[in-house]
C-alpha positions in Angstrom: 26.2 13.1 5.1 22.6 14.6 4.8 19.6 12.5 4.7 18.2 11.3 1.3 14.9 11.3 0.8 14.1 8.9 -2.4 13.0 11.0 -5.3 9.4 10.3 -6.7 9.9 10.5 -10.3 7.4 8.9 -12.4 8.6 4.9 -13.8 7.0 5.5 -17.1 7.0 7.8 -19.4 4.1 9.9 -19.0 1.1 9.3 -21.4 0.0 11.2 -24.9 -3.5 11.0 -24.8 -5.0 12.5 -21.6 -2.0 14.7 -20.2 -4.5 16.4 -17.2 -5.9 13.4 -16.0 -4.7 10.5 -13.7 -6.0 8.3 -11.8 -4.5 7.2 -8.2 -4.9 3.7 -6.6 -5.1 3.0 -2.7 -2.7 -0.4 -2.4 -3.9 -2.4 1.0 -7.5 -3.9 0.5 -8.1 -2.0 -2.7 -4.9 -3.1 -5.3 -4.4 -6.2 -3.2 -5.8 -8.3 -0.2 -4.3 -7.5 3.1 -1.5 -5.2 4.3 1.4 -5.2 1.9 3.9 -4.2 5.0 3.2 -7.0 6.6 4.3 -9.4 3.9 8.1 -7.1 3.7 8.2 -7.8 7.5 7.8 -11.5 6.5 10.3 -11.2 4.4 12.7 -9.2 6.9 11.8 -11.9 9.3 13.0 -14.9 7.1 16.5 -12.7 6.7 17.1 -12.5 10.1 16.4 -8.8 11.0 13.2 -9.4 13.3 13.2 -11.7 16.4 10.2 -14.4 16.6 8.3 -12.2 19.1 9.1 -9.0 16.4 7.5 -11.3 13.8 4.6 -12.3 16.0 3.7 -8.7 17.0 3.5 -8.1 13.3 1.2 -11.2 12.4 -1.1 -10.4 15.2 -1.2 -6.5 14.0 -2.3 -8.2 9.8 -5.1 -10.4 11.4 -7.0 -7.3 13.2 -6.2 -5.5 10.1 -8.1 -8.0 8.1 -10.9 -8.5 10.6 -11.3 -4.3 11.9 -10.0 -2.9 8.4 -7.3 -0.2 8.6 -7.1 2.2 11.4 -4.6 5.5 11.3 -3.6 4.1 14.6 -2.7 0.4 13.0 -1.0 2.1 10.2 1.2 4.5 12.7 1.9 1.2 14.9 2.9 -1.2 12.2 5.0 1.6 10.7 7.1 2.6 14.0 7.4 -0.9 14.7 9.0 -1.5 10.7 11.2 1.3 11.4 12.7 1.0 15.1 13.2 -2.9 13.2 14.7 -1.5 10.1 17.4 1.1 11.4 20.8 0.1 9.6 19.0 -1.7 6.9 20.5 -0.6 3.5 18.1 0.8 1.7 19.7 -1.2 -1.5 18.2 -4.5 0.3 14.9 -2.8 0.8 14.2 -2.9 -2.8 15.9 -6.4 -3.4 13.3 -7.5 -0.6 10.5 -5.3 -2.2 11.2 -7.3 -5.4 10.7 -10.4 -3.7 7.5 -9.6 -1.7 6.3 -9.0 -5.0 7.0 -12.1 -6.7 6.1 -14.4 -3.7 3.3 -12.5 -2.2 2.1 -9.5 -3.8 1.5 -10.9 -7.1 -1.0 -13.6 -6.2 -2.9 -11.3 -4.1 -3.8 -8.4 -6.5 -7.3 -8.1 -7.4 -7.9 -8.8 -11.3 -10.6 -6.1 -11.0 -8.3 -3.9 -9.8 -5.5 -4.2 -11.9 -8.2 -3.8 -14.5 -9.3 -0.7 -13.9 -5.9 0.9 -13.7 -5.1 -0.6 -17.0 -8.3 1.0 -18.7 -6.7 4.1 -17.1 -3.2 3.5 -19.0 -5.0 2.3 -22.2 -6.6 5.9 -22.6 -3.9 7.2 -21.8 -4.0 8.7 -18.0 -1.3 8.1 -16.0 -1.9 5.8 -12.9 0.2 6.3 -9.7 0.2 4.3 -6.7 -0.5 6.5 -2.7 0.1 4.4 0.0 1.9 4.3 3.2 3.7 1.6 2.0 7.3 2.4 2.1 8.4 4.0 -1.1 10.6 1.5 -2.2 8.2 -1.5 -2.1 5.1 1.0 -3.7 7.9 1.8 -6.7 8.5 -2.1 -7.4 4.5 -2.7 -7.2 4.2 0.3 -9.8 7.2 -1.2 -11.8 5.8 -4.4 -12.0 2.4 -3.4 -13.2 3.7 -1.0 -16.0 2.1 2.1 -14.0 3.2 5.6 -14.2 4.9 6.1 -10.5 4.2 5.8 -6.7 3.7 7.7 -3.8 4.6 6.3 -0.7 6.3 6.4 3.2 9.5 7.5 3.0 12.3 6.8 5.1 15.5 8.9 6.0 18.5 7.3 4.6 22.0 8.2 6.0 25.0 6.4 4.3 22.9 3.8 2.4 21.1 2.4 5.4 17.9 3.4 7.1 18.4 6.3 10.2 14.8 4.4 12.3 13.1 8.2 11.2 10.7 9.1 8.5 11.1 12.1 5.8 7.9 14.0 6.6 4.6 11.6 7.5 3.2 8.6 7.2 1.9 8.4 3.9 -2.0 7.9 5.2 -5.3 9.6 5.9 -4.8 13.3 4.6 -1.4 13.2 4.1 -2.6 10.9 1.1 -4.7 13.9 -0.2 -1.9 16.4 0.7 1.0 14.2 -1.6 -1.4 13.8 -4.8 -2.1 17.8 -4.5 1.6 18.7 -4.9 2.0 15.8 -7.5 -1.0 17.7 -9.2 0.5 20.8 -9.1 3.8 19.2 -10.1 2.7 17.3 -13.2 -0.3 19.8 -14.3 -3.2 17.7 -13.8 -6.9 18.7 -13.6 -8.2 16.9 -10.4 -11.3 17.1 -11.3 -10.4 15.3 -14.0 -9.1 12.9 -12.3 -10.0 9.5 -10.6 -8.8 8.1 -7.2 -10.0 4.5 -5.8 -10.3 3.1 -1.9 -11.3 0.8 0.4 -11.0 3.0 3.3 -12.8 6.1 5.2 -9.3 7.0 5.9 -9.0 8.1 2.2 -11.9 10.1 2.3 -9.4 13.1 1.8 -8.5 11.7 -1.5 -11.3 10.4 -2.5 -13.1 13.9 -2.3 -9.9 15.9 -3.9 -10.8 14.7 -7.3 -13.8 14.7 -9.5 -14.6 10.6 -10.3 -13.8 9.1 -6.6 -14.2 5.7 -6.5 -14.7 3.0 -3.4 -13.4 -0.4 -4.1 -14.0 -2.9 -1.2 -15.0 -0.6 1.0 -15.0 -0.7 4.5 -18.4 -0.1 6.5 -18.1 3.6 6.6 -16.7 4.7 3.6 -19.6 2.1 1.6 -21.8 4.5 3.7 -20.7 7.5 2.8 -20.2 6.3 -0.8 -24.3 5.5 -1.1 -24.8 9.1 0.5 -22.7 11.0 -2.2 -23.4 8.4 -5.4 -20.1 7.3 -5.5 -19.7 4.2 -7.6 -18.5 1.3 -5.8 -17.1 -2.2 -6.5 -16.6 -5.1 -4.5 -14.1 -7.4 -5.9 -14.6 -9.9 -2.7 -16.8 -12.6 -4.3 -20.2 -13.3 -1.9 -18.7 -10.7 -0.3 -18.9 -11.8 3.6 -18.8 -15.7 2.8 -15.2 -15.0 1.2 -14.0 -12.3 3.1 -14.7 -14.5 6.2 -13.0 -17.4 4.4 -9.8 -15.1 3.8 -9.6 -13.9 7.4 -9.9 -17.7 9.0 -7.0 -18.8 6.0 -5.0 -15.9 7.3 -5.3 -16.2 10.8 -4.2 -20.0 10.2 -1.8 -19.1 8.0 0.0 -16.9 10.3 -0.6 -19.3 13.3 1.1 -22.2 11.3 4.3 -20.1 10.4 4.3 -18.7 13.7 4.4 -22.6 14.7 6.8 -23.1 12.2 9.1 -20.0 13.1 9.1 -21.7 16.9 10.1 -25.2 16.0 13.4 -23.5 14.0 14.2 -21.4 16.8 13.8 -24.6 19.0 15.9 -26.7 17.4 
């Protein structure tokens, strides 16, 4: 049976009242705090489909993520790990997981700002699609859930309902983002520089520059930087900004410290 890449078909209806425009939203650090993989790997963990030292590698890999921001080489490593982990997953229990990431972790971690922007976009009537290199299933619930249009996302090759360890294409990062929300341009008829994309990473730089209103939400050191040299507008939706952001990284290194603990005195016992 041939592989089956997950089509990327829009989970609303596409909007009346601006029909060239869109606007397209980053997910880790920009939508929401931290990595969004690392919380399905949680997940994966809890269900028995990653080892303690699997689960370990992966907590270690969201702390420097939180403290250095997000590499291409994080992103590729975190990724290959997810899928050497994931090969005979069925791709149905992806999106039952992806579900429940959202509702136990996702949810509480969006940032109101945000989620307010995208829904000023969907008020007016643009549509709103998620590009991440979050697996596509998880992007499409986190789309689902917050009434947007669609999401772009990883995608892996599926073989008889379960997951083959490969990816369809790329990663979903860097200028492959800029690459997917070209085609979906050309696809859906939009006017990029009508259009509005948001980051928190130099990464997206690619996207960012592809459209006409590019936004930088939380950024990191060099994309703030490069958003001051081109007038970019930026927000920063990390209250006292280094006071909290510091407070966030020492809850989530304790965090994942404790339910490393925690995931040691099971296995123990």
């Amino acid at each position: 049976m041939p592989a089956v890449k997950k089509a990327l078909d829009p989970v609303r209806p596409a909007p009346l009242g601006r029909p060239g425009e869109a606007a397209f939203f980053d997910v880790d650090n920009t939508l929401m705090k931290g990595a969004s993989l690392f919380h399905v790997a949680h997940k994966m963990y809890e269900r028995g489909a990653f080892t303690l030292r699997d689960a370990a590698g992966f907590a270690w890999k969201h702390v420097a993520f939180l403290f250095r921001g997000e590499s291409l080489e994080d992103v590729r490593s975190i990724e290959a790990s997810a899928l050497a982990l994931g090969a005979g997953i069925l791709a149905v229990d992806v999106e039952t997981i992806g579900h429940e990431v959202y509702d136990e972790f996702i949810e509480s971690r969006i940032w109101p700002g945000t989620k307010a922007l995208a829904e000023q976009h969907l008020r007016v009537g643009r549509r709103v699609w998620l590009v991440t290199a979050t697996p596509i299933e998880v992007a499409s619930v986190i789309a689902d859930r917050l009434g947007l249009t669609g999401a772009l996302g990883t995608v892996g090759e599926i073989e008889d309902g379960a997951y083959t360890g490969r990816l369809v294409g790329e990663i979903l990062h860097g200028k492959a983002k800029a690459t997917a929300a070209a085609e979906l341009a050309e696809r859906e008829g939009l006017d990029l520089d009508r259009c509005w994309a948001y980051s928190d990473s130099h990464n997206d730089i690619p996207l960012l520059t592809l459209v006409g209103h590019p936004v930088a939400i939380n950024p990191d050191a060099r994309l703030r930087a490069h958003a001051h040299a081109h007038n970019w507008p930026i927000y920063d939706f990390r209250a006292g900004r280094r006071a909290a952001t510091l407070g966030l990284k020492a809850a989530t290194v304790g965090g994942a410290l404790y339910g490393l603990w925690r995931g040691y005195a099971r296995f123990r016992r």
